[in-house]
N, C-alpha and C positions, 0 to 999 in steps of 0.2 A: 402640506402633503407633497411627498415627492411625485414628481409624474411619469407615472405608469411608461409612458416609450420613450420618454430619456432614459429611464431606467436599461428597459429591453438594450435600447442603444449600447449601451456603456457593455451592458453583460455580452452582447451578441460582438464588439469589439474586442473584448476580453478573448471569449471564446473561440473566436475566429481567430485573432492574429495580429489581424488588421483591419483597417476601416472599409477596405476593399471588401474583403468578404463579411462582412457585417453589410453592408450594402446590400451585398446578393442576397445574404441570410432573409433579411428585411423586407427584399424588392424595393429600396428605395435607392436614392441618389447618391454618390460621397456627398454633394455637401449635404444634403438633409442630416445623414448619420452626424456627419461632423458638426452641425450648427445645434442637434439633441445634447450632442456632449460638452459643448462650450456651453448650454443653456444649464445644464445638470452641472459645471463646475462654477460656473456663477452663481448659482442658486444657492450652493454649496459653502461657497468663498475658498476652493484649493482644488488642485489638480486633484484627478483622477487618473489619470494615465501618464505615463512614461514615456513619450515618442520616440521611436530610435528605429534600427534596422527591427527589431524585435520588440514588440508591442507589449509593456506588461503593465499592471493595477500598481498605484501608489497602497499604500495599507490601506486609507480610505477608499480607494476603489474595492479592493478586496473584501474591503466588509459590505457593501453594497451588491457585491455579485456574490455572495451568500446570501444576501437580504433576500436578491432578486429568486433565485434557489430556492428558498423554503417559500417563499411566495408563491413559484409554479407549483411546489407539492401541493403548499394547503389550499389554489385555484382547485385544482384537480381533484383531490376531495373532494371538496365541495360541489364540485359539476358532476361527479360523479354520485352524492347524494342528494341532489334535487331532485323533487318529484317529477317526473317526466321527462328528464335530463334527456334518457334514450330510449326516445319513442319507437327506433328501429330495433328492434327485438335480433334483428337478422346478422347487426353492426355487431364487428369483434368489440370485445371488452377494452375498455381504457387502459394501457399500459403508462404504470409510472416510472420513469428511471430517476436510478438514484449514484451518484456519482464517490467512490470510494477509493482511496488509495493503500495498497496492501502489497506487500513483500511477497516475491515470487516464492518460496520457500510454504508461507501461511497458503497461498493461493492457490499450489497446484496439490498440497497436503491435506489441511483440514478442513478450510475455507468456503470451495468450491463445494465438495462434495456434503459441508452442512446446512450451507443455508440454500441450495439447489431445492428442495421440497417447501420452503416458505416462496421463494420466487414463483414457483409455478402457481403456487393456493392464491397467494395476491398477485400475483399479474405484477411482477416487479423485475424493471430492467436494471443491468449494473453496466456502468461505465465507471470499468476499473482502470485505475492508474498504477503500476507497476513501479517500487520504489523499493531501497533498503529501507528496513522497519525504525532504523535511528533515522528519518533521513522522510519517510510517509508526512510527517506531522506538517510539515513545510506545505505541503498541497492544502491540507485544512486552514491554516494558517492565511493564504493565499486566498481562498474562498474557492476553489478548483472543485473541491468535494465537501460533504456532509460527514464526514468518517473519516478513520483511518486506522489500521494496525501499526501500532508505534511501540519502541522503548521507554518512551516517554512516560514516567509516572507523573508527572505535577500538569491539572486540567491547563491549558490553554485556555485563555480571555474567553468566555460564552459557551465552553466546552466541560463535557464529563468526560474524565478517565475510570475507566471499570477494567479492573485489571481480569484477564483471560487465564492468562497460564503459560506455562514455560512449553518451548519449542524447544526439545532437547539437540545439542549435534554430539556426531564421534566424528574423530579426524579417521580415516580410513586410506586404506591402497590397496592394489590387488596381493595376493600370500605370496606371491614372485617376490614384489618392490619388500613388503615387510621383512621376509625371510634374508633377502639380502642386507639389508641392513644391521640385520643381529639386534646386542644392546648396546652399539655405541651410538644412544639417539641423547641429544638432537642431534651430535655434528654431522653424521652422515643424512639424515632426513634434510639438515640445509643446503648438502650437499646435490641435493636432488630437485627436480624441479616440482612445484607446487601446481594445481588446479585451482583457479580463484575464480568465482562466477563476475567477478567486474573489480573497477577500481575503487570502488567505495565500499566490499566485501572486506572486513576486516576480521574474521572467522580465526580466520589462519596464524593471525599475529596474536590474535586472543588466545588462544590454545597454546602456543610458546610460550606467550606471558603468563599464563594461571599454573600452566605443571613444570616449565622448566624455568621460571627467572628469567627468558631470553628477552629482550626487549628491543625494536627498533633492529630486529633480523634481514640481513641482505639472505636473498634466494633466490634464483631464477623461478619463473612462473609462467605458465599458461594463466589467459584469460578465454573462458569461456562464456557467455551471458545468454545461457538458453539452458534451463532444466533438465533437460532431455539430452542433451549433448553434453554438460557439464556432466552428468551421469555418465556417458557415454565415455567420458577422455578417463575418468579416474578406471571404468570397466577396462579399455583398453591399456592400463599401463602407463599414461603418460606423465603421472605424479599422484600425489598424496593431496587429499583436500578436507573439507569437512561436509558433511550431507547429513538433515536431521536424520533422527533414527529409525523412523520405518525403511527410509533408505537401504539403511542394511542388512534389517530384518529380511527385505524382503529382494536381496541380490543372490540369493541363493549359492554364499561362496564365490561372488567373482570378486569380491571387497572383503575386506579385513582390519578390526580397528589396528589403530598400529601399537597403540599401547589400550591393552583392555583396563575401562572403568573409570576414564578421564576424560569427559566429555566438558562441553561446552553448554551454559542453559542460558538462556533467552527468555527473558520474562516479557510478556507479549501486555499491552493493553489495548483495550478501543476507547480510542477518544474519538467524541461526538457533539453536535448540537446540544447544548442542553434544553432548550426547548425545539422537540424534532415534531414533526407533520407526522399521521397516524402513520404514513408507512414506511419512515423514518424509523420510529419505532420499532413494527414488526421486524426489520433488516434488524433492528439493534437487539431485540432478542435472540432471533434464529443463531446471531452470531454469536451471541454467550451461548446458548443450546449446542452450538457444534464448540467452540472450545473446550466447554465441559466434556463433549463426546472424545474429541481428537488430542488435547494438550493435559501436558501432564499440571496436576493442580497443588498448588504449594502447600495447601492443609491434607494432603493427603499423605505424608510424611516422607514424602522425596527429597534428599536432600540434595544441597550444592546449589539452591537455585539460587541465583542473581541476575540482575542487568546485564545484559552483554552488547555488542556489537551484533551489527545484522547482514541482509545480503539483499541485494535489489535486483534491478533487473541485467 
């Protein structure tokens, strides 16, 4: 049997950073923490940790701070169905969180606003990790989270992939930037500077690559890395970028695709646990329940869908 506060140790190291604050987390000593953690990698026979300026899990660490993870869900279950667990009638409800890595785009889109009615019914906290959707898998991988919104079709070691549905994009610009361009696109749209939500957004180069052949495109660029203001650069004129499609549904003419009917699709899955704690679960439904609400779905005879490139934070 592994031991219970070696364990803590190791995750609360994880988690923290450092040994320092895994300390504080704790209330104990560095060396207590530190002597948990040599005792858990002796017992073990191989490091767990990585020492350096920046603390991170060997893969064996990382399966073990998932271990740890579904351990506190299924604790908390359970205390929360013992008989008499809470004899103060008076005490707020047990809240459980649950730790997810998902693509700004899914999050501020269909995400938020689907699975927000199951959080409130179960008393379910999200500590969300904000990543490009090719790019999410890495934190589950890690043991960081229980979930993630990825491009990823093929399950990860212990993981189900259930595929969701395609997050469509248009490349768009205001009717100023489009109008002056005319039809000699690309050359003049490279000639222009681009809005990119970060450097791991590869949107941009997708959409060159799928309708024009262009590959491996120099272009000058804004980077933006905030929702709201990336919205905001392409509103005010300062380039061409891509934005799923409610986006522009709902810009009411200050954006304009640049070439109508050429978008970008984004096949979306959730990979998960596959053996998840009960409210592991409900998160994993609510979440298909809103992709079904919010993403377009591949049997419903949409064509163009594919795997694409995604966008983070």
């Amino acid at each position: 049997m592994l031991d219970a506060r070696q364990l803590e140790a190791l995750a609360a190291v994880i988690e923290g950073g450092s040994f320092a604050a895994a300390a504080q987390t704790l209330s104990l000593t560095l060396a207590a923490v530190s002597l948990r953690i040599k005792s858990l990698e002796g017992t073990l026979g191989q490091r767990l940790l990585v020492r350096g300026k920046q603390m991170r899990a060997t893969p064996a660490g990382q399966a073990l701070l998932a271990h740890v993870r579904q351990l506190r869900l299924m604790e908390g279950e359970l205390l929360a169905g013992l008989p008499g667990a809470q004899l103060d009638t008076q005490a707020p409800p047990r809240l459980q969180s649950l730790s997810v890595a998902v693509n700004a785009d899914s999050l501020a889109s269909w995400f938020l606003p689907g699975v927000a009615p199951a959080l409130k019914r179960h008393g379910l906290l999200l500590d969300v990790v904000i990543d490009d959707q090719d790019h999410t898998h890495d934190a589950l991988a890690s043991g960081a989270v229980m979930g993630c919104v990825t491009t990823l079709a093929r399950p990860m070691r212990g993981c189900v992939a259930e595929p969701l549905g395609v997050l469509r994009y248009r490349c768009v610009a205001t009717p100023a930037l489009v109008d002056s361009w005319g039809e000699a696109l690309p050359h003049s749209l490279l000639r222009s500077p681009a809005v990119i939500f970060n450097r791991k957004d590869a949107l941009n180069d997708a959409w060159l690559a799928q309708h024009f052949d262009v590959r491996q495109a120099r272009y000058p660029r804004h980077f933006v890395p905030a929702v709201d203001a990336f919205e905001m650069a392409l509103a005010l004129g300062l380039g061409w970028g891509m934005v799923p499609e409610p986006v522009l549904a709902r810009s009411g003419g200050a954006l304009r695709e640049v070439v109508p009917g050429r978008p970008v699709d984004v096949m979306l899955y959730w990979q998960h646990w596959a053996r998840e704690p009960l409210a592991a679960q409900r998160l994993t439904e609510a979440i298909a329940q809103a992709a079904r609400s919010g993403l377009l779905q591949p049997d419903g005879g949409r064509a163009g869908v594919s795997r694409g490139p995604g966008r983070g934070p």
